[in-house]
Structures are given as C-alpha cells and as structure tokens.
C-alpha positions in Angstrom: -7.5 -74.6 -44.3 -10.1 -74.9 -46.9 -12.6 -77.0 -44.6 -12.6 -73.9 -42.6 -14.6 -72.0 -44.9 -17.8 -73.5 -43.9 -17.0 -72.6 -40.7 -18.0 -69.2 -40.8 -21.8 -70.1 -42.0 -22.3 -73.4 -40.5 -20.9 -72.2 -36.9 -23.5 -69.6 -36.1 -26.3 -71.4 -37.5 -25.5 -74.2 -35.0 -25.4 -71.6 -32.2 -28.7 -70.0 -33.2 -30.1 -73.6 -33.0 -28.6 -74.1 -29.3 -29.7 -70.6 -28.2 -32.8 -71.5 -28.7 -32.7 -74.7 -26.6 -31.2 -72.5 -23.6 -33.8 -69.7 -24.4 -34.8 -70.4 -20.5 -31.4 -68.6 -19.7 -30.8 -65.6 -21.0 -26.6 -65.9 -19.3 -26.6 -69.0 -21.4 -27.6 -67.4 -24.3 -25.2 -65.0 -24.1 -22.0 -67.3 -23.6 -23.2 -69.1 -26.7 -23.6 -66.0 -28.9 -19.8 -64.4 -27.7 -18.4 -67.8 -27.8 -19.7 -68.3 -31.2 -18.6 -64.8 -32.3 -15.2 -65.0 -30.7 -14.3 -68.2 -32.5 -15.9 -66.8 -35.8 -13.0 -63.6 -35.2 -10.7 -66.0 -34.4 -11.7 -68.5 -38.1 -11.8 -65.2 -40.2 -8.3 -64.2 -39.3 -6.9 -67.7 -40.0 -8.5 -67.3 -43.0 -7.1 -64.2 -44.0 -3.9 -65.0 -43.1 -3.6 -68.1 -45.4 -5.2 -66.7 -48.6 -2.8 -63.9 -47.9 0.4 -66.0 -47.9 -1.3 -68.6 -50.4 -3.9 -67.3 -52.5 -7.5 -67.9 -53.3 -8.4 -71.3 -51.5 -12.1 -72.2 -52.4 -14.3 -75.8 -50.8 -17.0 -77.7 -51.7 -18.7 -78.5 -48.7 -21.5 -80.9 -50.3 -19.0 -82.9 -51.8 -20.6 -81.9 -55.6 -18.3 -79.4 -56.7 -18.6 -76.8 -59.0 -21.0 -75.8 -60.9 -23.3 -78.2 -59.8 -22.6 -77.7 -55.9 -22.2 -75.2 -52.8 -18.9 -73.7 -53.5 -17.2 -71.5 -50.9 -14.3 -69.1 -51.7 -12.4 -67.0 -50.1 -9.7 -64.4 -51.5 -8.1 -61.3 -50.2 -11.0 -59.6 -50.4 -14.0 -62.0 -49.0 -11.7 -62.9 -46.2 -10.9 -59.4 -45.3 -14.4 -58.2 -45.3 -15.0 -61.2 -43.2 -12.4 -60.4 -40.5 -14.1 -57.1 -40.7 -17.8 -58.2 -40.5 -17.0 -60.9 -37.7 -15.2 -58.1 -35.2 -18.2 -55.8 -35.3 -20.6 -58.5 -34.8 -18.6 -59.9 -31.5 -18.4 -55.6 -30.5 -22.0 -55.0 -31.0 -23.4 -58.0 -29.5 -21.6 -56.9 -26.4 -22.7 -53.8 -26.7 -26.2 -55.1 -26.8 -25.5 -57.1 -23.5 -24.7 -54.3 -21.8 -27.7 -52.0 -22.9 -30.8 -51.8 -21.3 -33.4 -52.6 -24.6 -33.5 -54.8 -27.4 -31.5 -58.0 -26.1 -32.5 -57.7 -22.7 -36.7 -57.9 -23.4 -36.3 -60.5 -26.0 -35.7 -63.8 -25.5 -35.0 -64.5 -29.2 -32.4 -61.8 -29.8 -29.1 -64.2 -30.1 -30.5 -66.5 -32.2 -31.7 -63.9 -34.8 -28.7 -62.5 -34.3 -26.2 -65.7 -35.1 -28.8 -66.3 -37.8 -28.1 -62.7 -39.3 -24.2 -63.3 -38.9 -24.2 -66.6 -40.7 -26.1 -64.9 -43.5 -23.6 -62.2 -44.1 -20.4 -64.7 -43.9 -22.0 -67.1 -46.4 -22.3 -63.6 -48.4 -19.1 -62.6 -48.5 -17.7 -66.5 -49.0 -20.0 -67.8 -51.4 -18.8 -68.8 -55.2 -22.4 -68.9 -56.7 -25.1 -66.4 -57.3 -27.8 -68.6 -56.0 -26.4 -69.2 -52.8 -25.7 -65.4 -52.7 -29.1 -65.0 -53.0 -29.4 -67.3 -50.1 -27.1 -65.8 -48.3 -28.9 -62.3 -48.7 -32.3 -64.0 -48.1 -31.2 -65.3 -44.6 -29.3 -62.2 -43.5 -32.4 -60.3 -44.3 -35.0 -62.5 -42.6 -33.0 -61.9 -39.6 -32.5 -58.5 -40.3 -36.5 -57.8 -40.6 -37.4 -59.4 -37.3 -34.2 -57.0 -35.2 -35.6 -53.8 -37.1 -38.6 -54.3 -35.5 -38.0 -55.2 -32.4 -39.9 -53.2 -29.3 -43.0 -53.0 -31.5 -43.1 -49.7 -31.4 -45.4 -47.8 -34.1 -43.0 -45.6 -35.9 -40.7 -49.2 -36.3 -43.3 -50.9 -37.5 -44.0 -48.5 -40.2 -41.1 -47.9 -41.0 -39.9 -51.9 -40.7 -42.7 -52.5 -43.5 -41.0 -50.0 -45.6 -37.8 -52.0 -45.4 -39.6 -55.1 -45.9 -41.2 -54.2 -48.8 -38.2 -52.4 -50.6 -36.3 -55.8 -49.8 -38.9 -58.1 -51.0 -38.9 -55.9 -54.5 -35.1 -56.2 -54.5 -35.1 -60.4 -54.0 -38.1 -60.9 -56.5 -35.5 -58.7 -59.1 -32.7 -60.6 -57.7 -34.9 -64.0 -58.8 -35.5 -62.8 -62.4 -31.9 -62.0 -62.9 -30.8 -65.4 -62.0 -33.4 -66.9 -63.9 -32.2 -64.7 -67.1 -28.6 -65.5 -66.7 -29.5 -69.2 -66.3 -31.3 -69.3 -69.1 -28.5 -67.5 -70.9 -25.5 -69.6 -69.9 -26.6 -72.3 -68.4 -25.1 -71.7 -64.8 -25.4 -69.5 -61.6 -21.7 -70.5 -60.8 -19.5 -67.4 -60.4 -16.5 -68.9 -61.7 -18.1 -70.6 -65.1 -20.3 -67.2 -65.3 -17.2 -65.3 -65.5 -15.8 -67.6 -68.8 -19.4 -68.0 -69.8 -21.0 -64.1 -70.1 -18.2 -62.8 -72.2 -19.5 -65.2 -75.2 -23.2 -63.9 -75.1 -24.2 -61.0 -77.1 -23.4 -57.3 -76.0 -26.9 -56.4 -75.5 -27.6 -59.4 -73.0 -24.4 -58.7 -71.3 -25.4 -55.3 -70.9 -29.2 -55.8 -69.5 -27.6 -58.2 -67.3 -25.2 -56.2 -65.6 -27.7 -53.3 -65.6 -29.7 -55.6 -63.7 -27.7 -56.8 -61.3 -26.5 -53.4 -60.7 -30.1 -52.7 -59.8 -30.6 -55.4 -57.6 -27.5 -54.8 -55.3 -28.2 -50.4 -55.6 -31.8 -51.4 -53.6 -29.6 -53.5 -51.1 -26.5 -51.0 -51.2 -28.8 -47.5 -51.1 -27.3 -46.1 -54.2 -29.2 -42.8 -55.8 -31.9 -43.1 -56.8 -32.8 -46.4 -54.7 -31.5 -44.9 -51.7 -35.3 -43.4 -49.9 -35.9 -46.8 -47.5 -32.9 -46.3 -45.3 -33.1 -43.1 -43.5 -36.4 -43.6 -42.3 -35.8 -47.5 -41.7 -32.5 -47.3 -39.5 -32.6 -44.5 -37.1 -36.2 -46.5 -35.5 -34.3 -49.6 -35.0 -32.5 -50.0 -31.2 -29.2 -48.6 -31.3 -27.0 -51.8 -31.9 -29.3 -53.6 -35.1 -29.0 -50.0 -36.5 -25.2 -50.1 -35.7 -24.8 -53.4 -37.3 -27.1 -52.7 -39.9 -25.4 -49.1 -40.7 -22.0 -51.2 -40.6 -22.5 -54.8 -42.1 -26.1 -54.6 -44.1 -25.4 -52.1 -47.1 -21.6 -53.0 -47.7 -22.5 -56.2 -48.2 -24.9 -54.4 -51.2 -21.9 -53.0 -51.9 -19.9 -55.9 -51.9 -21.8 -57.7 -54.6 -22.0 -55.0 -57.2 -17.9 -55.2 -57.0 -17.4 -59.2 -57.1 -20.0 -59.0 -60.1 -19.1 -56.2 -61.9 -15.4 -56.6 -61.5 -15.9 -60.8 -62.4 -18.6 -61.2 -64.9 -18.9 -57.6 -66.3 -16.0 -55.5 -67.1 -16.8 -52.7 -69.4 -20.1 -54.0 -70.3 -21.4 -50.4 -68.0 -19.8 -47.2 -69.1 -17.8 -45.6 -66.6 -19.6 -42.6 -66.8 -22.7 -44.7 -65.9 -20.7 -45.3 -62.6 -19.4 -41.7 -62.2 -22.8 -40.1 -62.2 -24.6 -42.5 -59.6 -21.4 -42.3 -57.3 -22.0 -38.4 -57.8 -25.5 -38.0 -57.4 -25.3 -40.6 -54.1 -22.3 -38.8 -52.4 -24.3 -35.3 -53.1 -27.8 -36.6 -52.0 -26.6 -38.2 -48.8 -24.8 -35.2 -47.5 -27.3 -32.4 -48.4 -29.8 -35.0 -46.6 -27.4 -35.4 -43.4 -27.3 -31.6 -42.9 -31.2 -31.2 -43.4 -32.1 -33.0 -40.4 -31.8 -32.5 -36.9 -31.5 -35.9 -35.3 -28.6 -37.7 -34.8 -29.6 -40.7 -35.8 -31.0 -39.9 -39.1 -27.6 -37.2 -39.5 -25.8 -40.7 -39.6 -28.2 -42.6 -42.0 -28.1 -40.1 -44.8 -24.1 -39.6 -44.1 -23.9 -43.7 -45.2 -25.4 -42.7 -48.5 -23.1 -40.5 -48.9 -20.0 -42.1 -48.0 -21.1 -44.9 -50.4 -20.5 -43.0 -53.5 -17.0 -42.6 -53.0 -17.1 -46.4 -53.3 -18.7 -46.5 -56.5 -16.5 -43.7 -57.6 -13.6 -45.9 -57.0 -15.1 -49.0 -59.1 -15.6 -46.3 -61.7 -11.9 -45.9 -62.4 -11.3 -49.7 -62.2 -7.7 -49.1 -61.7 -5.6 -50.8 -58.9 -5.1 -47.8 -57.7 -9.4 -46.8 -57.4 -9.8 -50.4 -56.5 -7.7 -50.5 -53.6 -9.0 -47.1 -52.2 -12.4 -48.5 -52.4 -11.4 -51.3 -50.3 -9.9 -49.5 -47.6 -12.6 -47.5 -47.8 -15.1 -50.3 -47.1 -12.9 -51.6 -43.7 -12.7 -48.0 -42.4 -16.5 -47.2 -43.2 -17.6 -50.0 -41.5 -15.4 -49.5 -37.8 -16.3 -45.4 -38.2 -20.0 -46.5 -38.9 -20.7 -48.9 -36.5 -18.6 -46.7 -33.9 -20.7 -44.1 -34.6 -24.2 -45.6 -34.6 -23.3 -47.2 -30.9 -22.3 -43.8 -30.0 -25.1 -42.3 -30.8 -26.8 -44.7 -28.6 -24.8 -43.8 -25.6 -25.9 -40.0 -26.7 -29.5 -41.6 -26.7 -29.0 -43.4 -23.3 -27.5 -40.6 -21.1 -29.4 -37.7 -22.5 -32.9 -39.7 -23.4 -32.9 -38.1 -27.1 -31.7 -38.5 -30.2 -32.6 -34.9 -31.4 -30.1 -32.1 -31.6 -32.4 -29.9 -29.7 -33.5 -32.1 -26.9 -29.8 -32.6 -25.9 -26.5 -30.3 -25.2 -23.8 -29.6 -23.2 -22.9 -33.2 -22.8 -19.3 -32.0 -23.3 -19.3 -31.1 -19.5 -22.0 -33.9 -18.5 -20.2 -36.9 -20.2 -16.7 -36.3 -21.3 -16.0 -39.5 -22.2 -19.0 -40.1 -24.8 -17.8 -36.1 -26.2 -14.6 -38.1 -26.7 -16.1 -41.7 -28.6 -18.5 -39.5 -30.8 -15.7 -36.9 -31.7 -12.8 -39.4 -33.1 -15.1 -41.2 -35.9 -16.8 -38.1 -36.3 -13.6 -36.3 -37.8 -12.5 -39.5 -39.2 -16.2 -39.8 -41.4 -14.6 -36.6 -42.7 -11.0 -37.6 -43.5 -9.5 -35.4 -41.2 -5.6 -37.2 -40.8 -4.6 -38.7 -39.5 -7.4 -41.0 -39.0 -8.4 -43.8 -40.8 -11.1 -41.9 -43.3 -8.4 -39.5 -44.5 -6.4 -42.5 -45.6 -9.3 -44.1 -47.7 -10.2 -40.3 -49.0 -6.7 -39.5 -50.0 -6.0 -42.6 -51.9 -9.5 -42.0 -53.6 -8.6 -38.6 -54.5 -4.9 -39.6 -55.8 -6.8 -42.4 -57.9 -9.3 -39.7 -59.5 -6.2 -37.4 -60.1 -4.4 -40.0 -61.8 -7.1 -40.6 -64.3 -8.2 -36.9 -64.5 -11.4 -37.3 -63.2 -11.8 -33.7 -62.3 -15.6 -33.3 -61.4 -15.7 -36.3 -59.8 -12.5 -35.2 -57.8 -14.2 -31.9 -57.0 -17.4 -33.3 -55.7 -15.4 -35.7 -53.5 -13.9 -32.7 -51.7 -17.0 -31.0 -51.7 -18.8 -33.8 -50.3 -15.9 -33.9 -47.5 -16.0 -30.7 -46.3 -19.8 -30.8 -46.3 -19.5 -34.3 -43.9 -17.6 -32.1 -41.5 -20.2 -29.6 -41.6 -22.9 -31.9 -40.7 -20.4 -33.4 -37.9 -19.9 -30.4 -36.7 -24.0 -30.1 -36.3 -24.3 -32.8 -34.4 -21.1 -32.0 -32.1 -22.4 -28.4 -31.2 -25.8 -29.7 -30.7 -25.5 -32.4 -28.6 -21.8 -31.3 -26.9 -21.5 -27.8 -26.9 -24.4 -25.8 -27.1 -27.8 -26.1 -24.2 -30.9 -28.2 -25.6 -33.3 -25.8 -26.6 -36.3 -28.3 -25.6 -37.6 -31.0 -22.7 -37.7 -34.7 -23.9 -41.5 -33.5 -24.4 -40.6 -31.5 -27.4 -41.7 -28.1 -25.5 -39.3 -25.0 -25.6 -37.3 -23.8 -23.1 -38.1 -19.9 -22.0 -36.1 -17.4 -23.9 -32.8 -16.7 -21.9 -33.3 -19.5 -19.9 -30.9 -22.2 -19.7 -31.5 -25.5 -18.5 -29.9 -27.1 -15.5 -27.8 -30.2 -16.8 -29.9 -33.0 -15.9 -28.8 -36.5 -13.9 -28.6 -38.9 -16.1 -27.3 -42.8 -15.9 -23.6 -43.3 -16.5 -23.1 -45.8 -19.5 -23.2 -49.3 -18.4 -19.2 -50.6 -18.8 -20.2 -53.4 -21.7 -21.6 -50.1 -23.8 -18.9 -48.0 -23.4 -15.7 -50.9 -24.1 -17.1 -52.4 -27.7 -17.4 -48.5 -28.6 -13.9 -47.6 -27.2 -12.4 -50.7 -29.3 -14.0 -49.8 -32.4 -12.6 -46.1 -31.4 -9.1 -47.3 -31.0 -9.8 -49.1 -34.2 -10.1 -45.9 -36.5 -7.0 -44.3 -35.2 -5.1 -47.4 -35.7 -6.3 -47.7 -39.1 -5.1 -43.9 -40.1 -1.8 -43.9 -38.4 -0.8 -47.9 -38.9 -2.8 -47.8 -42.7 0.4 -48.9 -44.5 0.0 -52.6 -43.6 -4.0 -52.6 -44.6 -3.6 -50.5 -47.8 -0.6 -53.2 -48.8 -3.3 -56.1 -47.8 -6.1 -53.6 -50.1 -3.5 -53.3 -53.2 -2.9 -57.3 -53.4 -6.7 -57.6 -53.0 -7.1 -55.2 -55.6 -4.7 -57.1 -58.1 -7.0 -60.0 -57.6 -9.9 -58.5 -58.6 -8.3 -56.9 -61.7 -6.6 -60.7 -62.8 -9.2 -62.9 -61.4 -6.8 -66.1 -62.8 -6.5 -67.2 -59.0 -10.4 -67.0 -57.9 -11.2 -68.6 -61.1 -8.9 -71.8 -60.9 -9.7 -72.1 -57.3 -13.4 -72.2 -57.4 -13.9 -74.4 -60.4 -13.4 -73.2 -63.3 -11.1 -75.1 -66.1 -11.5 -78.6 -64.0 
C-alpha cells in the first residue's frame, strides 16, 4: 500500500505527458484525462481506507529516505482531502467536456489540467516543506495558464493580478524555507516537528507568523484576501469551480499540517480568533454587495473560510474535527455551486442578477441544482453545511468562545441572505436588463427568452456533487467519525511522525 502513494502525483503527470502526444485528438485526450482521474478516485480511496484501518503509512519514492529524500505521507487527513480533491477533479473535467468553452477551443486543456491535479495530490501527500513548495509551484503554474484561458481582457487583467499575488506568496514561501533551514538544519516535516520546539521562542514565533502569511495569500484570509474576487469569477466556469473548490483549501490545508505539527501555541489563539472573524465578516458583507453571481460566490469562500480558522483557534478535538468536515463539505457545496452558476451563465447568457430571472419557470432543474448547496452554504439541516456549522458552534460553546460564536451565527444568517439574492434574482424575480446592460421599460416585463438546454455531461457532474451534499448532512455520522480519528492525529502526531522518518 505504501508504493501507492506516488501514485497520485506521478499518475497524472504521465497522462499530461501522453495528452500531449494525442493532442491531434481531442476524443483521445479526453479518455486519457477521465481514465487518469477515474483511477486517481479509485487510488485515493484505497488509500483512505488503509490509513483508516492501519494508520499513517508514509514512502520514500527516491529510495533516500527521510530527511534527505522525497517523502510521501498519507494520514487520515491527507488521504481524506485526497479522496475529496480527486472526485471533483474527475466531476469537473466532465463537466468541462460537456460545455461549450474552455476545453473545447484549447487543445492544451487536459494536460494543464492533469498537471494542475498532480500538483494538488503531491500537496496534500507530501512530508517535506520543499516539495510542498513544489507541489504549490506546479499546481499554480497550471492554475495561471486555465485562469486565463479565452484571452479575454478582463481575464487577463485580472489573471496578472493573481499572478503577481502568487509570485509574492512563493518568493515569501522561499525565504521561510531558507530561514527555517538555516535554523534547524532541515525542511523535513517530521524532523521539523522534533527540531523547532528546541529553538528560541522568538524564532519559533517569526516562523510560524511567517508561514501563516505565506499560506493566508494562498488561503485568502483577511487582510490577504483582495486577489480572489476579481481573479475567479473571469475564469470559465469549471477552472473557477475547481479553483473555488480545490485551490484555497489546499492554503488552508497547509496552515493546519504546520501549525498543528511544528507550531502549537507558538500563535496566540486570539491571533487566530480575530483573523477567522474579520475573514468570515469581510467575505459576507462583500457577497451581499455585489450583484453577480459569480462574484456572490467568490466573496462567500472568504467567508466560509473563517469558520475554518475559527476551528484551528480552539485546537480541541472537538474544533479540529468540525474544521475538517467543514473542509469536505465546503469543497462538494463550492464546486457544486460554481458549476451551477455556469449552467445559470449558459442558459440565461449572464452572470448578473439583473440580466437574468424567472429561470424558476424556464429551467426547473438548474432552480433545483443551485437551490440545494445554496441552503447547504448556509447550514440549513439537514444538509451537509449544517453538520460542519453545528459542530463548529458546539466546539466554540464548549470553550466559551462567545463572540466568536455570535459572529458565526451572524455570518450564517447573512450567507442565507446573500443566497437568497441570488435565488430571487436569477429564479424568481424578471431581469430588469438585455444581455446589453440596457433597461427594460418601466412596467414592462420581458418575454422568457429561448435559451439552449444544458448539455447532459453539465448537468450529471453537477447533480452528483448535488446528491453529494445531502448525503453528507443526512449520512454525516460516518464522515464526522472518519473527521474525529483525523482530528486525534493531528492533536498526537506520534503516528505521522514515526511513519515519515522521524526517530529512525
């Protein structure tokens, strides 16, 4: 089983390499990237299941070991984020398939693609802060040529944006690898973990305020936050649904394994409480500000991403476990709701509240896809968001965090408010403008226009990922178990440790 930790990373690079040789045929390029993904789903899964029944099982895939050498590891919470990651790349590379746009006018989608999925595997699997870096670097290569894609003005402005905000955040990333190199002598997470608590408080401290830095550019906390509304909503509906899923947990992902592993206590909690606060309150006054979908959605990630750092706050099994959840449903309701919206976009021709309406009577079925996540972004039970909210709520009760408890209810209630924006703008109520941006007459409504049906390979992935979040709220007992035992690991981090290196 541990040989099949390379798989994840080494698989798709090998299928970006072969799409490329079959770039002539575009079918061919698609069997390779859904064979490539479906066997990736299929990897993860065996994964999980054997670190669940056996613990933290780690590889050294150059032969070196550790801490000179690739190491690969994989506990309950790297392999559930990779189960996770892998079933919304297969559902949004359908989806892609299957939508007129960004896969269909460029030959060198699936490879980028495969490229940008082996970059987020080796991130979640990786036992070294270099190769995290690495791992970061390659997903984000990828991820600036898909931003892009179409060329369009507005993308390209705001694609350079995202560039340059990531660039900043990898040369940071560089300097704190150099620092903690210099300080201990190794980048390997294991060693780090024995190493750091023997340095001085004050270089413990800059370092994990660094670090925290680094992965707050990738993750969007407050105040790092500005790049992503304006850089996903230009992007074509599936990169910014895999970007809106995969791209910032993996942020997030990183400030837990190094927080929770090399720095425990060495950042106040209150530290924690206030960014969680001020990112939770930023994103969903920004959501209900604007009036286009798409950007509704962007700030609403922000948002939702504070209750994650809320739960790291509390570092209790309890917190910890919440916050996992909470990843898994954030990113099925995310990415649900991001392809979604781009069935909104491709049957009414507009993203913008006021451009489109009454597609409750037009297309039933897409009122029905957007309306299930949207409740579920706002913990309504019994779907999978109230089950992440409620056992972040319980946590914060438990340790008497009452302003952080009250601004996670007020943030809730103001998440329905801002679905509730988007479902009487674009369901209920008439579009007040043409697709020209010109006003209707006063009194005058609108005859419902024709528009396309969603082609079947849009509508499935979304349906799945639909299914997916009310499984998650009324099945949750099974995945909260799984999101406890990964929360014990993270608190006694003997097993990761011993597995990846450290004490040989």
């Amino acid at each position: 089983m541990n040989d099949l930790l390379a798989v994840p990373v080494v698989l798709p690079l090998l299928g970006a390499a072969v799409s490329i040789l079959v770039g002539r045929s575009r079918r061919a390029q698609r069997l390779v990237g859904i064979a490539v993904l479906s066997t990736l789903v299929g990897v993860a899964i065996a994964i999980l299941v054997a670190v669940d029944r056996d613990g933290t099982i780690a590889s050294d895939p150059g032969g070196w070991g550790a801490p000179l050498g690739i190491v690969l590891v994989a506990d309950r919470l790297s392999a559930l984020m990779l189960v996770v990651a892998s079933a919304m790349l297969l559902l949004v590379l359908l989806y892609a398939i299957g939508q007129p746009g960004a896969e269909r006018n460029h030959v060198g989608f699936q490879s980028v693609y495969l490229v940008l999925a082996a970059g987020v595997s080796a991130a979640f699997l990786t036992g070294d802060l270099f190769n995290l870096f690495v791992a970061i670097e390659m997903m984000l290569t990828a991820s600036y040529v898909l931003i892009t894609l179409g060329g369009k003005l507005e993308q390209v402005r705001a694609g350079m944006t995202y560039v340059v905000i990531s660039l900043l955040a990898s040369m940071l990333f560089l300097a704190a690898l150099a620092f903690t190199y210099a300080s201990t002598g190794t980048v390997n997470l294991a060693a780090l973990a024995e190493a750091i608590p023997q340095l001085p408080a004050g270089t413990r401290t800059a370092l994990a305020a660094l670090f925290l830095l680094v992965f707050g550019i990738k993750a969007a906390l407050f105040p790092l936050h500005f790049w992503l509304p304006d850089a996903y909503p230009t992007a074509p509906s599936p990169v910014t649904a895999i970007f809106a899923g995969l791209l910032t947990k993996v942020g997030v992902y990183a400030i837990f394994r190094t927080q929770t592993l090399l720095f425990r206590g060495d950042l106040p909690r209150s530290l924690f409480f206030v960014i969680a606060g001020a990112t939770m309150l930023v994103g969903v006054l920004g959501a209900i500000a604007q009036q286009d979908v798409r950007r509704i959605l962007s700030f609403n990630i922000i948002g939702q991403i504070g209750y994650m750092i809320a739960g790291l706050a509390l570092f209790t099994p309890l917190g910890l476990a919440a916050v996992i959840i909470s990843l898994v449903h954030h990113i099925v309701v995310k990415t649900g709701l991001f392809l979604a919206g781009g069935l909104i976009d491709h049957h009414g021709g507009s993203s913008r509240l006021s451009q489109v309406g009454g597609m409750v009577r037009t297309a039933p079925v897409i009122a029905i896809l957007f309306g299930i996540p949207a409740l579920a972004l706002a913990g309504i039970p019994p779907l999978s968001g109230f089950v992440s909210k409620f056992a972040l709520l319980d946590a914060l009760t438990e340790e008497r965090a009452w302003w952080m408890l009250g601004i996670g209810l007020l943030v809730g209630l103001l998440t329905l408010f801002s679905m509730v924006k988007i479902w009487l703008g674009v369901f209920w109520a008439p579009p007040t403008e043409d697709l020209d941006g010109v006003p209707y007459p006063e009194g005058v409504e609108p005859a419902a226009a024709a528009r396309p049906g969603a082609p079947l390979l849009m509508t499935v992935p979304t349906a799945v990922l639909v299914a997916a979040v009310v499984v998650i709220g009324v099945f949750g007992g099974p995945i909260f178990g799984l999101s406890e035992r990964a929360a014990a690991d993270l608190l006694d981090p003997t097993a990761y440790l011993l597995a990846s290196g450290a004490g040989r």
